[in-house]
C-alpha positions in Angstrom: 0.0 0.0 0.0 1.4 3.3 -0.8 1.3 6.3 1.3 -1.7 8.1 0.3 -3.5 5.4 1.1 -3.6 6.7 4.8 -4.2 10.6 4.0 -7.1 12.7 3.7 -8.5 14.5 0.9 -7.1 17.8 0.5 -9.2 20.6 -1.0 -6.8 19.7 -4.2 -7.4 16.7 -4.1 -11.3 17.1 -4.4 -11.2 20.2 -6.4 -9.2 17.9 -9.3 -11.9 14.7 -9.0 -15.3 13.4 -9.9 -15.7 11.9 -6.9 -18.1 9.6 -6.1 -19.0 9.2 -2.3 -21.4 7.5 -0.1 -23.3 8.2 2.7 -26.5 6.0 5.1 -29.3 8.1 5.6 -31.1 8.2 9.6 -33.3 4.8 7.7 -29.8 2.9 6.9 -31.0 4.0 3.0 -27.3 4.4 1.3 -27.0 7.1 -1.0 -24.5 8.0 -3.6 -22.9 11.5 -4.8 -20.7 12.3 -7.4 -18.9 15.8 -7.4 -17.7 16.5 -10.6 -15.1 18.0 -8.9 -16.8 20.6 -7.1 -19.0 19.2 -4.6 -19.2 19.3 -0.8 -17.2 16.1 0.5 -17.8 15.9 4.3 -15.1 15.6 6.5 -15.9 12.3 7.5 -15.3 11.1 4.0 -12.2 13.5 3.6 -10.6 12.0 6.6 -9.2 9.0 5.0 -8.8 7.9 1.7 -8.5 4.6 2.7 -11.9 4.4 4.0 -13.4 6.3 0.7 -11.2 3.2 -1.2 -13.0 0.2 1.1 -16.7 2.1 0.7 -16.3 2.7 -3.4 -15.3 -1.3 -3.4 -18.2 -2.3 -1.8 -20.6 -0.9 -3.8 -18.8 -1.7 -7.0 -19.3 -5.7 -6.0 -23.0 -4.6 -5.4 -25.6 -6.5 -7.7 -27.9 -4.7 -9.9 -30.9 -6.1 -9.0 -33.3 -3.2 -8.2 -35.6 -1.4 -10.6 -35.2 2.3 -10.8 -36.8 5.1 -10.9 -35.5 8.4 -12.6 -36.3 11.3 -10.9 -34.7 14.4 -12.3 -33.0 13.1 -15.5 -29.4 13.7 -17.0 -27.2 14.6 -14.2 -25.3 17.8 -14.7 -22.2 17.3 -15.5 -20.2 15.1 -17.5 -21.5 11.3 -16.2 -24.1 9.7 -18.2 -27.4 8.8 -16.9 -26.7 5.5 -17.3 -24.0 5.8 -14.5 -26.5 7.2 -11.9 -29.6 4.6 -12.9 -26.6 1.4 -12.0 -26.1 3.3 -8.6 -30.5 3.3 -8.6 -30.4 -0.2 -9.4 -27.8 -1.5 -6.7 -30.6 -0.3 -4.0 -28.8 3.3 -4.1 -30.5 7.0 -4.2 -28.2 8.5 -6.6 -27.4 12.3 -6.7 -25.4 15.2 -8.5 -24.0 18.3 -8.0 -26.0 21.1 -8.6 -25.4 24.9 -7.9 -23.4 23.4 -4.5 -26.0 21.3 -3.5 -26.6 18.2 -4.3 -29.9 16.9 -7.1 -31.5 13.3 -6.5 -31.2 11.7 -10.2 -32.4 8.3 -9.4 -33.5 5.6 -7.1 -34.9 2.3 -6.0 -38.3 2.1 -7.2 -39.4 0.5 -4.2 -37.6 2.8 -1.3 -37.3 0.1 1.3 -34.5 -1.8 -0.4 -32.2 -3.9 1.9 -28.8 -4.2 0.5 -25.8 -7.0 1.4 -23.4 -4.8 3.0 -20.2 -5.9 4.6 -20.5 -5.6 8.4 -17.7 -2.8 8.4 -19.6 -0.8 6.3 -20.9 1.3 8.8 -17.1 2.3 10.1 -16.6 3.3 6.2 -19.6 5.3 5.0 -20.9 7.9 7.2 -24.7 8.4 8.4 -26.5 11.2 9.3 -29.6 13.4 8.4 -30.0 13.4 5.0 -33.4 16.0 3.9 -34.5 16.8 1.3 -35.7 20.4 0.0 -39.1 21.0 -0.4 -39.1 20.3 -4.1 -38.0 16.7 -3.0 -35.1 16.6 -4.9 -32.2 19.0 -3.5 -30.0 18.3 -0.7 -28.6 21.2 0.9 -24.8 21.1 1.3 -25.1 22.5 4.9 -26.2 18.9 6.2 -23.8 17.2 3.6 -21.2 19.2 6.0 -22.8 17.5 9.1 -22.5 13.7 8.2 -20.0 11.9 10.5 -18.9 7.9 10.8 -20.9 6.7 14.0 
């Protein structure tokens, strides 16, 4: 393993990255984000890349097994809708940035979706409130800020 795989995320580091993070909502509902180099990356994800490595790996071994719903269309930046419809059909609510904040693209059809999560995932991904704005779709990068590992 090299070295960075112990650091945290500096703002360069972010700035220069579509990132895609992950975070459990208060239900235990995981929820994707992708940056596009540009969006809010709480701390608890910044803190170590080698915990941003272990959560991306899980979700890549995810099945696709879920059928989706899109909610807001093509994401806004470069990504294809088709990436955020294979997050949607792993069980995850899958966002973009937007203005700062972050738009819900797609999701699980059926919301209650259980997925088969390693038993460390909850030491990787952080949880916390995850709200949307009143036109159901935005989430405000204030509580992004406020997600923490438990």
């Amino acid at each position: 393993m090299d070295k960075c795989e112990f650091d945290a995320m500096d703002d360069g580091f972010v700035s220069t990255h579509d990132l895609d993070w992950y975070a459990f909502d208060h239900e235990w509902r995981l929820h994707h984000f992708a940056t596009a180099g540009r969006g809010v990356v709480p701390e608890a994800v910044r803190a170590s890349m080698q915990r941003w490595r272990a959560s991306c790996e899980l979700v890549d071994q995810l099945p696709c097994r879920f059928e989706v719903e899109v909610v807001t269309g093509k994401g806004s930046h470069d990504s294809s809708l088709r990436d955020f419809v294979e997050m949607a059909s792993k069980g995850l609510y899958s966002h973009d940035v937007s203005d700062g904040d972050y738009r819900l693209i797609a999701r699980p059809k059926h919301p209650r979706v259980i997925l088969p999560l390693d038993e460390q995932a909850d030491k990787w991904i952080p949880r916390g409130r995850i709200q949307y704005a009143d036109d159901g779709v935005t989430v405000s990068a204030g509580l992004i800020a406020e997600l923490e590992i438990e």
